[in-house]
N, CA, C and O atoms as a GROMACS GRO file, in nm:
protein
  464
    1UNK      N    1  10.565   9.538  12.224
    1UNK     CA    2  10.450   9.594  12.291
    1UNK      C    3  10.360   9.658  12.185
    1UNK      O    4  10.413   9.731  12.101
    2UNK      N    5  10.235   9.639  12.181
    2UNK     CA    6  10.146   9.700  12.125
    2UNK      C    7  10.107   9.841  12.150
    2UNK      O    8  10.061   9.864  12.262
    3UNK      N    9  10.116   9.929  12.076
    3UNK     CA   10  10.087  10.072  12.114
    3UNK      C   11  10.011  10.152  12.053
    3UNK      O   12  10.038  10.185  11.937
    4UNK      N   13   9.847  10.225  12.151
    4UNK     CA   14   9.720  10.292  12.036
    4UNK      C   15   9.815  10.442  12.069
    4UNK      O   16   9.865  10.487  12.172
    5UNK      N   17   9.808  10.488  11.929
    5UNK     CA   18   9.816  10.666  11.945
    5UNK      C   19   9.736  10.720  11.901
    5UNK      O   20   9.747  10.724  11.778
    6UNK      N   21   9.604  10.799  11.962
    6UNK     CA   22   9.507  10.847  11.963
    6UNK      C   23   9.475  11.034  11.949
    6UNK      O   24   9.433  11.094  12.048
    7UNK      N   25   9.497  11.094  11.843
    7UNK     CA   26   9.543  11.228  11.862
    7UNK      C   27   9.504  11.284  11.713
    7UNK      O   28   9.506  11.225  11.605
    8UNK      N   29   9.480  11.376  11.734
    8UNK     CA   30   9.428  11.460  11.583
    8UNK      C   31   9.537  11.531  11.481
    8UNK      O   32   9.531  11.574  11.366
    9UNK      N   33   9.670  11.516  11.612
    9UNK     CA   34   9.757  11.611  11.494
    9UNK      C   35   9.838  11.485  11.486
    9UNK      O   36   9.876  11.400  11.566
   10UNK      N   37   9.849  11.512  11.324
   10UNK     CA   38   9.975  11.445  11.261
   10UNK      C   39  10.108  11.400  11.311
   10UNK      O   40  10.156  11.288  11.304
   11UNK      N   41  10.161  11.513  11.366
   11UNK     CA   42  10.329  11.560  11.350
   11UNK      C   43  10.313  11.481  11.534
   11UNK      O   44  10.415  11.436  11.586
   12UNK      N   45  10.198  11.477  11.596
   12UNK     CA   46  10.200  11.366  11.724
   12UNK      C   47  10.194  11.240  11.684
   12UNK      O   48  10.284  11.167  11.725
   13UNK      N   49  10.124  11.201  11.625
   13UNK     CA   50  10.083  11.070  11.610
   13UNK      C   51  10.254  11.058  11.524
   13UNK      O   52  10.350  11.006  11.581
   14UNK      N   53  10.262  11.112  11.398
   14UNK     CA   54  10.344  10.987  11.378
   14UNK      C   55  10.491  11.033  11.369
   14UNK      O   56  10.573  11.000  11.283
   15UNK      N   57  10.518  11.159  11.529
   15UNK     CA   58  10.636  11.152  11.597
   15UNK      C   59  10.660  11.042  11.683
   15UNK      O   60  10.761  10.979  11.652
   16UNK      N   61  10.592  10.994  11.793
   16UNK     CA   62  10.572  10.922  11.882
   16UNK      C   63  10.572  10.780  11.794
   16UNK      O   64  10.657  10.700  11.834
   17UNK      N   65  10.487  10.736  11.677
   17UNK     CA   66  10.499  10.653  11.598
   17UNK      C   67  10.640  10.574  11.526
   17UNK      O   68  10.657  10.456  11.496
   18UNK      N   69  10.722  10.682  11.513
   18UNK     CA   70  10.864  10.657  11.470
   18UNK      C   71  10.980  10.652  11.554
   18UNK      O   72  11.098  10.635  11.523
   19UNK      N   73  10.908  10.676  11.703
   19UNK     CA   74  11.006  10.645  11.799
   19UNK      C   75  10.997  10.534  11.850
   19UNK      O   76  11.106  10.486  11.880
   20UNK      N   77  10.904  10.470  11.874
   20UNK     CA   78  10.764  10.393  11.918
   20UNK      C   79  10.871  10.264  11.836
   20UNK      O   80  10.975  10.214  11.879
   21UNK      N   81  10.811  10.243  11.727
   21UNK     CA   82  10.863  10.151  11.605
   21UNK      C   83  11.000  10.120  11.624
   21UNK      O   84  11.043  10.005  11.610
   22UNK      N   85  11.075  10.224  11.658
   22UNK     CA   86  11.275  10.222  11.663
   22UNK      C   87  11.271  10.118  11.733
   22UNK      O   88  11.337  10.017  11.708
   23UNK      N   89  11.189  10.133  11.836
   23UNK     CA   90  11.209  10.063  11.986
   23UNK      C   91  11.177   9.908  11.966
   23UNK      O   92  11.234   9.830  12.041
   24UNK      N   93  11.095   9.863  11.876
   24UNK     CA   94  11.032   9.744  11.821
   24UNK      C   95  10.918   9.716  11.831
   24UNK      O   96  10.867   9.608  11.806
   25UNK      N   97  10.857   9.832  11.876
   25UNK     CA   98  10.681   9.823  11.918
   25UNK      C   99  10.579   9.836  11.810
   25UNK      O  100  10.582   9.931  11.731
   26UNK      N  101  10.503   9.758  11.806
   26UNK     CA  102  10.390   9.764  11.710
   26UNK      C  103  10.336   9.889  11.706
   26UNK      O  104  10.325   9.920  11.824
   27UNK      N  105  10.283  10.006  11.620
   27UNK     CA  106  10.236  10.115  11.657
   27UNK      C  107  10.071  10.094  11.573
   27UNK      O  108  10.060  10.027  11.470
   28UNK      N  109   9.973  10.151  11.629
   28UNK     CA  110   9.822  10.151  11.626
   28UNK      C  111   9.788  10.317  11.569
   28UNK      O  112   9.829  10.399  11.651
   29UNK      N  113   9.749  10.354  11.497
   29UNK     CA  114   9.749  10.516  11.456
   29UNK      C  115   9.572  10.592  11.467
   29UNK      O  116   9.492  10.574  11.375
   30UNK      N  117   9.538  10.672  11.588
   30UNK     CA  118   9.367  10.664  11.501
   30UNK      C  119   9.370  10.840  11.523
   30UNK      O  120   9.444  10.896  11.604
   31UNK      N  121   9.294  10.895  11.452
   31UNK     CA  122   9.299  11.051  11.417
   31UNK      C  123   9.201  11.113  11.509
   31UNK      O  124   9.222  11.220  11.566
   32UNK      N  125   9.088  11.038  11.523
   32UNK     CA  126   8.961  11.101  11.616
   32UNK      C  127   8.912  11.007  11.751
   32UNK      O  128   8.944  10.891  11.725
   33UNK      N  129   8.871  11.013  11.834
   33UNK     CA  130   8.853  10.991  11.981
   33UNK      C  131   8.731  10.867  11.939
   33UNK      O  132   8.718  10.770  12.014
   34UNK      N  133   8.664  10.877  11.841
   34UNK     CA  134   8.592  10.771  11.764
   34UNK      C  135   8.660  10.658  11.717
   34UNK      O  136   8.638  10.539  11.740
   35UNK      N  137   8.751  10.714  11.643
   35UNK     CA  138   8.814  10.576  11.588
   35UNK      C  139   8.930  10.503  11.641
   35UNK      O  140   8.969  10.389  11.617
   36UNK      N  141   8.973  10.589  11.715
   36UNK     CA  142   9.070  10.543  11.893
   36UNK      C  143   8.965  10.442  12.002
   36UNK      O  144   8.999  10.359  12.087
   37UNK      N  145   8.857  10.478  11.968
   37UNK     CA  146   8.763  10.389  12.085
   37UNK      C  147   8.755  10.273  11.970
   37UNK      O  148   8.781  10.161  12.016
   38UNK      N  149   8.725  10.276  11.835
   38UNK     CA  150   8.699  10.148  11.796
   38UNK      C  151   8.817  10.063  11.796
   38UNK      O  152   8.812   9.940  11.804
   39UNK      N  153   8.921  10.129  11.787
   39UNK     CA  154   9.063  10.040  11.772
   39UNK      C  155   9.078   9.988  11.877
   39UNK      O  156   9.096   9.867  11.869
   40UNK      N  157   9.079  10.043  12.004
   40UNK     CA  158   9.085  10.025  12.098
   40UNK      C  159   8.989   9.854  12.131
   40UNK      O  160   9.031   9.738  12.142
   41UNK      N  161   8.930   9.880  12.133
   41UNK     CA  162   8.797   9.780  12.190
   41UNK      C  163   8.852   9.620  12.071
   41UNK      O  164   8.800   9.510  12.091
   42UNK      N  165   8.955   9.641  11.963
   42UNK     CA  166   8.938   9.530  11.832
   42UNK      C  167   9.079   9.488  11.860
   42UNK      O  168   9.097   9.370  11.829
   43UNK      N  169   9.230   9.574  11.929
   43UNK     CA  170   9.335   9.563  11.958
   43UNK      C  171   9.381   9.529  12.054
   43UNK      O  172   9.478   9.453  12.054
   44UNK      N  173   9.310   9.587  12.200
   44UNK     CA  174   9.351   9.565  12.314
   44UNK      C  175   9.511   9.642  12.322
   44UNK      O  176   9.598   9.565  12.363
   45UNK      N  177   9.542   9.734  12.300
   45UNK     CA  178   9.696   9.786  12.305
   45UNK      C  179   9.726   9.797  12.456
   45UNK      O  180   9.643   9.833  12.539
   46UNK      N  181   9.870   9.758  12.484
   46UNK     CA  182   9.936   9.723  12.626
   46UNK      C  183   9.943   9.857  12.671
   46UNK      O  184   9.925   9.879  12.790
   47UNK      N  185   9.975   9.980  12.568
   47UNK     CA  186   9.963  10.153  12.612
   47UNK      C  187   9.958  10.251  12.515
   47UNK      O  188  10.029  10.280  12.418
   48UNK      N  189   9.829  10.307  12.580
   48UNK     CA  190   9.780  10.384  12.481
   48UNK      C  191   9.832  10.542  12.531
   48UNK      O  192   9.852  10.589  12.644
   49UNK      N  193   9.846  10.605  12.385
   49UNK     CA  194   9.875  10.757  12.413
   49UNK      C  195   9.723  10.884  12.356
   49UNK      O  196   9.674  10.918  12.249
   50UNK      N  197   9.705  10.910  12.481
   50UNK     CA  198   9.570  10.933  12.413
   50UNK      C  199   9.549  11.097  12.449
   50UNK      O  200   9.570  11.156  12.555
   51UNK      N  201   9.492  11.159  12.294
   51UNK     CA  202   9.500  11.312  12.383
   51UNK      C  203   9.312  11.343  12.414
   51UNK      O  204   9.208  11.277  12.413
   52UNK      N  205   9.362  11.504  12.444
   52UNK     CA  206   9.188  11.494  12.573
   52UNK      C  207   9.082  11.576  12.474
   52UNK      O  208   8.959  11.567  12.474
   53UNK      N  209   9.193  11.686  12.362
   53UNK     CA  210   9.050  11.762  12.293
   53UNK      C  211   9.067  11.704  12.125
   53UNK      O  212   9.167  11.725  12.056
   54UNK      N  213   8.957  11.636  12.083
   54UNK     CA  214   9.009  11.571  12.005
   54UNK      C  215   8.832  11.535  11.897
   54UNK      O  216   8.735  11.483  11.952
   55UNK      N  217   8.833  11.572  11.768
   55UNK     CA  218   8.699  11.578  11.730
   55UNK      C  219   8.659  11.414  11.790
   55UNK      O  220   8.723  11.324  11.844
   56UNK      N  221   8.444  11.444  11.724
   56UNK     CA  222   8.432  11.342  11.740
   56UNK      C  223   8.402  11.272  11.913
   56UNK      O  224   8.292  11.292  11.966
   57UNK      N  225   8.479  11.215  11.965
   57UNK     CA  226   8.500  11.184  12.087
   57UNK      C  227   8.655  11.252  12.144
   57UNK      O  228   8.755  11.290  12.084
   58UNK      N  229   8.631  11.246  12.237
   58UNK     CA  230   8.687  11.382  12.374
   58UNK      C  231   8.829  11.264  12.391
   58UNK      O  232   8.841  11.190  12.293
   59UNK      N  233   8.918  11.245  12.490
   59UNK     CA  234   8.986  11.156  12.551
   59UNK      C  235   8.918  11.088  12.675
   59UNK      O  236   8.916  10.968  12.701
   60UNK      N  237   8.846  11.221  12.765
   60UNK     CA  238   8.771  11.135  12.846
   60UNK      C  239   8.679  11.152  12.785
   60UNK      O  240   8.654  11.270  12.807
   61UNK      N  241   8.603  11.114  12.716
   61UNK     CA  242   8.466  11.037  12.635
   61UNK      C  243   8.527  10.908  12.601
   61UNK      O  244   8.458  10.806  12.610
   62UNK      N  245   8.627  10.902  12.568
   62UNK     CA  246   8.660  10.750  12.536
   62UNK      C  247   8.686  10.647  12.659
   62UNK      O  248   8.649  10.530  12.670
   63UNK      N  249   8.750  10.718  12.735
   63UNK     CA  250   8.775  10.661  12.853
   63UNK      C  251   8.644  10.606  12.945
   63UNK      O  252   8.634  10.509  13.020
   64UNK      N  253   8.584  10.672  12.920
   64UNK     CA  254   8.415  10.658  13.018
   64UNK      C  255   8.362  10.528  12.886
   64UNK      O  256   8.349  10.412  12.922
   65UNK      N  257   8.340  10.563  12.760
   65UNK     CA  258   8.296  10.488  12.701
   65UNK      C  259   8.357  10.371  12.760
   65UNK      O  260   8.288  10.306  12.840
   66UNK      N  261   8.472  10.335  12.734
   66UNK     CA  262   8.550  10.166  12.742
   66UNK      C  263   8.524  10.131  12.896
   66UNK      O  264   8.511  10.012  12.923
   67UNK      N  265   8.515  10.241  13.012
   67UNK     CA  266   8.480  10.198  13.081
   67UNK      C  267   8.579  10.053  13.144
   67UNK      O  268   8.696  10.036  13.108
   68UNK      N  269   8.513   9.966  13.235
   68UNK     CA  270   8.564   9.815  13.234
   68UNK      C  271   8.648   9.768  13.163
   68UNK      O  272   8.750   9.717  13.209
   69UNK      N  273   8.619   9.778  13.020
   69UNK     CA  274   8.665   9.733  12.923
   69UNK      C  275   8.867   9.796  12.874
   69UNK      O  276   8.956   9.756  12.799
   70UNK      N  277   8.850   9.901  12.966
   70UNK     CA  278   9.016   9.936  12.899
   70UNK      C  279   9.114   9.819  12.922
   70UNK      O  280   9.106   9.734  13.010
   71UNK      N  281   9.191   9.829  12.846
   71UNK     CA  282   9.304   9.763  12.836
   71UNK      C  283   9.430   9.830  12.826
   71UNK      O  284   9.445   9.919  12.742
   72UNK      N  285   9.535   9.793  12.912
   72UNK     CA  286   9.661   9.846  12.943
   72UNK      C  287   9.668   9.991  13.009
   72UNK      O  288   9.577  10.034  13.080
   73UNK      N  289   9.759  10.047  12.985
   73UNK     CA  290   9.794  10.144  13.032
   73UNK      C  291   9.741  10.302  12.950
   73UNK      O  292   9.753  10.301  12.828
   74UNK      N  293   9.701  10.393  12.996
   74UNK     CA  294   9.707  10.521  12.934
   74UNK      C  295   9.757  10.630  12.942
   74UNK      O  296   9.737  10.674  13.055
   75UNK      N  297   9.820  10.709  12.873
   75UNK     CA  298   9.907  10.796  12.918
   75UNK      C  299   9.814  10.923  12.852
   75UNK      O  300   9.793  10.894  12.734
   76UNK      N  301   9.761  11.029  12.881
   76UNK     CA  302   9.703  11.143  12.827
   76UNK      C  303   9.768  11.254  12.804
   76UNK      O  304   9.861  11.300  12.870
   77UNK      N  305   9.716  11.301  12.702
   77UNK     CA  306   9.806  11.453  12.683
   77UNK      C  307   9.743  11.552  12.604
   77UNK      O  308   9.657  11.521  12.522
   78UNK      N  309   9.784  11.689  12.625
   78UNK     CA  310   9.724  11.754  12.613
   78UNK      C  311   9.784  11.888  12.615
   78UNK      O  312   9.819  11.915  12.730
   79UNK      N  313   9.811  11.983  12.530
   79UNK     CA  314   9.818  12.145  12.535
   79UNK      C  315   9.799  12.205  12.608
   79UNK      O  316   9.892  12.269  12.657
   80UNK      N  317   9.687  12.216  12.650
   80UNK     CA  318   9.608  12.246  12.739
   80UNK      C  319   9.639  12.204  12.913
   80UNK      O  320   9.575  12.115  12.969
   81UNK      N  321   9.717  12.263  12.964
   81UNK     CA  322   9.800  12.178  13.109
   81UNK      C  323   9.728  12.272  13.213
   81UNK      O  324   9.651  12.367  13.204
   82UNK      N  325   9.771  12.223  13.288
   82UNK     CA  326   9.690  12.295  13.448
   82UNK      C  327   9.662  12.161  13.562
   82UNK      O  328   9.666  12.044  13.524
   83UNK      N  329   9.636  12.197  13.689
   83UNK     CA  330   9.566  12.135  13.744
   83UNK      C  331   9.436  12.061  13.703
   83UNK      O  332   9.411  11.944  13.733
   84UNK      N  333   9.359  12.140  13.634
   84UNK     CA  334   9.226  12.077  13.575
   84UNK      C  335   9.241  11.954  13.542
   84UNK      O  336   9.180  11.856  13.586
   85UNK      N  337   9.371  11.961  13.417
   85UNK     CA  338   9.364  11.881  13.308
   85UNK      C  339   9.411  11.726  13.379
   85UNK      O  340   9.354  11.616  13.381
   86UNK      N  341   9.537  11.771  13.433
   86UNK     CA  342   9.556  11.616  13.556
   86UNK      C  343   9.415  11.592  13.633
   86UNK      O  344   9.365  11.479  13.631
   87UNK      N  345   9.361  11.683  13.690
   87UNK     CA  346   9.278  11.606  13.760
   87UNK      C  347   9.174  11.472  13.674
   87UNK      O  348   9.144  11.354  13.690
   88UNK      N  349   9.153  11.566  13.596
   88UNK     CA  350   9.054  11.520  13.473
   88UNK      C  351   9.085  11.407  13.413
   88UNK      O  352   8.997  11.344  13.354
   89UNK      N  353   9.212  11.366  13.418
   89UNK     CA  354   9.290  11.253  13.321
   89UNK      C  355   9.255  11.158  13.484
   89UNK      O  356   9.182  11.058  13.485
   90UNK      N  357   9.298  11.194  13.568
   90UNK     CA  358   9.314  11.085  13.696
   90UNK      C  359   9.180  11.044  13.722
   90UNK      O  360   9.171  10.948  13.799
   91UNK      N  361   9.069  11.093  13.675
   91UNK     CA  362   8.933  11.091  13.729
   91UNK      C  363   8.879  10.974  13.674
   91UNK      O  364   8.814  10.886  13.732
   92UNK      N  365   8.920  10.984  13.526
   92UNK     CA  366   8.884  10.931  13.409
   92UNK      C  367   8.922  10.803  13.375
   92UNK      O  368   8.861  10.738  13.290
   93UNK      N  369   9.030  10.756  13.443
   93UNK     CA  370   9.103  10.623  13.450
   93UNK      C  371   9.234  10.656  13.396
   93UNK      O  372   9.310  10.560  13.383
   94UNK      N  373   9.290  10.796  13.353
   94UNK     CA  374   9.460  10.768  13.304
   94UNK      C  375   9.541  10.768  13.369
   94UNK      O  376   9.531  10.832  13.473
   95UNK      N  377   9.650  10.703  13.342
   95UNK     CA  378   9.767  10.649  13.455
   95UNK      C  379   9.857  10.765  13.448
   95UNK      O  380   9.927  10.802  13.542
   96UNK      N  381   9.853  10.814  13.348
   96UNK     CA  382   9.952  10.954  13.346
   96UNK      C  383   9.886  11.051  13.223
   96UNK      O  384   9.824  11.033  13.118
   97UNK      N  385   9.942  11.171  13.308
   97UNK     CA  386   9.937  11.284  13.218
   97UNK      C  387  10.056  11.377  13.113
   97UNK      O  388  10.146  11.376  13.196
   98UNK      N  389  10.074  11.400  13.078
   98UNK     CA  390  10.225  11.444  12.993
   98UNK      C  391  10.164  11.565  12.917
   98UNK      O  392  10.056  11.552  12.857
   99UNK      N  393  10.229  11.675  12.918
   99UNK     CA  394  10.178  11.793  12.856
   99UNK      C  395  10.218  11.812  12.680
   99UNK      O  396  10.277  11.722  12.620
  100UNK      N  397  10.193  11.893  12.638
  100UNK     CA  398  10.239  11.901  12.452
  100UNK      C  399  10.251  12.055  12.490
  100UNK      O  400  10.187  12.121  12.572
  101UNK      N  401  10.341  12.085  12.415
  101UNK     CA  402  10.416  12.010  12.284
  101UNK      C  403  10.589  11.944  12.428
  101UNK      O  404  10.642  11.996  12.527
  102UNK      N  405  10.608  11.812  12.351
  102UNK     CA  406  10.744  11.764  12.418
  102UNK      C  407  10.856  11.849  12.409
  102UNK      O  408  10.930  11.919  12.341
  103UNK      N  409  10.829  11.806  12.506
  103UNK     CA  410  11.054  11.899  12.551
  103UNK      C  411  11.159  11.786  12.456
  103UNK      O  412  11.235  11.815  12.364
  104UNK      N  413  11.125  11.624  12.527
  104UNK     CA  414  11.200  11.560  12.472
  104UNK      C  415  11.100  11.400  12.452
  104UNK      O  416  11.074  11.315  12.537
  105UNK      N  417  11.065  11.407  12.312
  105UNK     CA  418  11.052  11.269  12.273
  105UNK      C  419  11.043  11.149  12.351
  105UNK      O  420  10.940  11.093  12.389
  106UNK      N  421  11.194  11.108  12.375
  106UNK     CA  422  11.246  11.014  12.401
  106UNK      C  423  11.211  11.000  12.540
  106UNK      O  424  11.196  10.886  12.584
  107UNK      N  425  11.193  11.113  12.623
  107UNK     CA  426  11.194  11.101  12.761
  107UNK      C  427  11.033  11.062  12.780
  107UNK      O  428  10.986  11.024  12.888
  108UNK      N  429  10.974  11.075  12.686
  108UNK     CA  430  10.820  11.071  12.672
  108UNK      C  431  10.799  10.962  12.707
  108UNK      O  432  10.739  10.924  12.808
  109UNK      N  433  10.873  10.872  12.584
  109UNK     CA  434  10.838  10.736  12.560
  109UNK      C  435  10.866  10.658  12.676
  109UNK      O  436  10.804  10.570  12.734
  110UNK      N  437  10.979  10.715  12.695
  110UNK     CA  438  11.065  10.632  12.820
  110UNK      C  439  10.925  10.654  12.992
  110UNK      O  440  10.898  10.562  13.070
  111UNK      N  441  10.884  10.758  12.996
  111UNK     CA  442  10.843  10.771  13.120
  111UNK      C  443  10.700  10.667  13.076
  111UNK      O  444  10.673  10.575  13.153
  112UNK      N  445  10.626  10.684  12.968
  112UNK     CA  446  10.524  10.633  12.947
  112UNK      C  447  10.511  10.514  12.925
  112UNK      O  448  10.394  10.474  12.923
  113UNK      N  449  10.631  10.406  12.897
  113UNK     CA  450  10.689  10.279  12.929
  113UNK      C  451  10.699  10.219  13.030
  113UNK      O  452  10.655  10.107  13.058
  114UNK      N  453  10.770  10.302  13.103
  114UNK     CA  454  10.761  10.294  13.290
  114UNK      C  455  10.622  10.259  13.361
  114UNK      O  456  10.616  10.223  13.478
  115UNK      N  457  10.508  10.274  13.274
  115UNK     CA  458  10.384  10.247  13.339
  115UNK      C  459  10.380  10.104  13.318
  115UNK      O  460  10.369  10.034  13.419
  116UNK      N  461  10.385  10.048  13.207
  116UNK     CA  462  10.383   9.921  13.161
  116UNK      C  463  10.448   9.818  13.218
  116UNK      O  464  10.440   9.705  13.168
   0.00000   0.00000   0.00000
C-alpha cells in the first residue's frame, strides 16, 4: 500500500514511517501542508496521514484544495482534540480522526488500515 505522511514534526512522520515500512508499505514523507498537497496530487497514496496545524497549508486547506481530486483514504491528526477538531476533519472530507501524541503506534496503524 502506498502511504502520504503529511506532518511538520519529525519524530511523527518518521515514527509512523518505520512502522508503516515493517508492514511492507511504501511510505511518502512531506513536512508542510504545501508539499503534502503536491505529493499528493503526483502519487495518488491509498492512505494518507495528515495533520490539521501545519505551516504553509493547514490539513483542511489541503483537503479543500484536492477537493474531487483526493485519493484514498485520510486519517487526520492532531494535538489539538475536542469536538471541534473531529468535526472539522469530518467536514473536510477525513475518514478519521486520531489524536497526538499516540498511546500506541501500532494500534494507530492498525485502526487507520481498517479504513482501506
Amino acid at each position: 500500500m502506498k502511504v502520504l505522511i503529511v506532518d511538520d514534526e519529525p519524530l511523527v512522520r518518521y515514527t509512523l514511517k518505520r512502522v508503516l515500512e515493517s508492514q511492507g508499505d511504501s511510505v511518502i514523507l512531506a513536512e508542510d501542508g504545501r508539499q503534502g498537497l503536491d505529493l499528493w496530487l503526483n502519487e495518488r497514496p491509498d492512505l494518507t496521514f495528515l495533520d490539521i496545524i501545519m505551516p504553509k497549508l493547514t490539513g483542511p486547506e489541503v483537503l479543500i484544495e484536492l477537493g474531487t481530486r483526493k485519493s484514498g483514504k485520510v486519517v487526520m491528526m492532531s494535538a489539538f482534540t475536542g469536538e471541534q477538531s473531529q468535526d472539522t476533519a469530518k467536514q473536510v472530507g477525513a475518514d478519521d480522526f486520531i489524536e497526538k501524541p499516540f498511546d500506541d503506534i501500532f494500534a494507530v496503524v492498525k485502526r487507520a488500515k481498517g479504513l482501506v
